[in-house]
N, C-alpha and C positions, 0 to 999 in steps of 0.2 A: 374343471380340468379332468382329462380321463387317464387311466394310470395304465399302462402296459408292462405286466410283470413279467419275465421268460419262467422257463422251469426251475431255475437255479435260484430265483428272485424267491421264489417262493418255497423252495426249498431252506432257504436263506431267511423268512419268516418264520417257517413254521416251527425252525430249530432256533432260533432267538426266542421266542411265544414261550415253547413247550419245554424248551431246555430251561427257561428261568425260572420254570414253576419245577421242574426234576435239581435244579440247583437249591432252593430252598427246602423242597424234599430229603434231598440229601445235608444238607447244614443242619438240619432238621434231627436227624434220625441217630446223631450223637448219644445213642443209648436211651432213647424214646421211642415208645412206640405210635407217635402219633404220624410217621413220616405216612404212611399211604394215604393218610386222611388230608393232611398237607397236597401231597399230588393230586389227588379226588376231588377236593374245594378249588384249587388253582386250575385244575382241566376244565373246570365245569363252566369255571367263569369267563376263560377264552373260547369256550364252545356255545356262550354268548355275546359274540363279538357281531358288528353288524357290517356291513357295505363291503365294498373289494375282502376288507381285511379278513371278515367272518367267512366270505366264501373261500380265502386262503388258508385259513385255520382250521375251517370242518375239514377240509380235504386232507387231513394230519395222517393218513394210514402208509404215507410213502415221503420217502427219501430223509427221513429224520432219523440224521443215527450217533448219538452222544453215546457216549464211552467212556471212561474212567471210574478208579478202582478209588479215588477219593476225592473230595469236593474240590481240591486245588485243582486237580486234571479233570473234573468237569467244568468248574470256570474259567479254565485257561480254553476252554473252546465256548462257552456260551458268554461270558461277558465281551469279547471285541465281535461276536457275529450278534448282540444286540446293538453296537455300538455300527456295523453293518449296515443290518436291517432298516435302522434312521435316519441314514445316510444315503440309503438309494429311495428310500419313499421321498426323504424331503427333496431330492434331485424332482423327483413325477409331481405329488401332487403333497404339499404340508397338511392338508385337512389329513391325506388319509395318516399321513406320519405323527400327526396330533391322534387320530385311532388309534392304532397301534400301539403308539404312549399307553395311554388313558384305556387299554383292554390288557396289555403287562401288569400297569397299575394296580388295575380292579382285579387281575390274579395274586400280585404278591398281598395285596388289602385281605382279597377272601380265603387264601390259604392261610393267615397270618390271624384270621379275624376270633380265634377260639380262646379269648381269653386274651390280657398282655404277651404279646412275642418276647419269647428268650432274647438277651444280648446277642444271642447266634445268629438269629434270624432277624431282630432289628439291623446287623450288622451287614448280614448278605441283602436284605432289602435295600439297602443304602448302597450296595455297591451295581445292586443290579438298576436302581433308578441314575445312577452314575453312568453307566456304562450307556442307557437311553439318552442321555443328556449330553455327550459327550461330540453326538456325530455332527 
């Protein structure tokens, strides 16, 4: 099956991708200094992502613009555009929307992987695999 995304589709990727790894950065950084390293591990491992999805994810330098002064007003924009993002992939092709899944996944896993995750960040991983599951 081959997938036709427009600019928005992917605009609409790259900010569900990268916004859910600056979401557990941010739940994160509750008076810890480990949040850049959090965003560092979670960038790196969507910047291993492979087929349609990874050539949608490298191309991250445009149209990605999250905003908010606290984690509730970053989630209230990245948890329903991940919940988006699985809704128009599984419309084109589910392999790549199973991608997709399973390269979020492997960011919230690698950003999260430095030892047991806080209850903070066990909690926003849970809500950002929710919000993939959801569509």
């Amino acid at each position: 099956m081959s997938i036709t995304l427009t600019d928005q589709d992917k605009i609409t990727l790259r900010t569900a991708a990268y916004g859910a790894v600056t979401l557990l950065a941010a739940a994160g950084a509750a008076g810890k200094p480990g949040a850049h390293r959090i965003a560092t591990d979670g960038s790196i491992a969507l910047a291993s992502a492979t087929g349609p999805i990874g050539h949608v994810l490298a191309d991250k330098s445009t149209g990605v613009k999250l905003s908010g002064k606290s984690v509730a007003a970053i989630a209230d924009q990245v948890l329903p555009t991940l919940t988006a993002a699985m809704g128009l992939l599984r419309q084109q092709d589910p392999a790549e929307a199973d991608n997709f899944r399973s390269t979020v996944i492997l960011a919230i896993e690698t950003a999260t992987h430095r030892g047991e995750p806080s209850p903070t960040l066990a909690e926003m991983a849970r809500k950002i695999t929710g919000a993939l599951d959801a569509a």
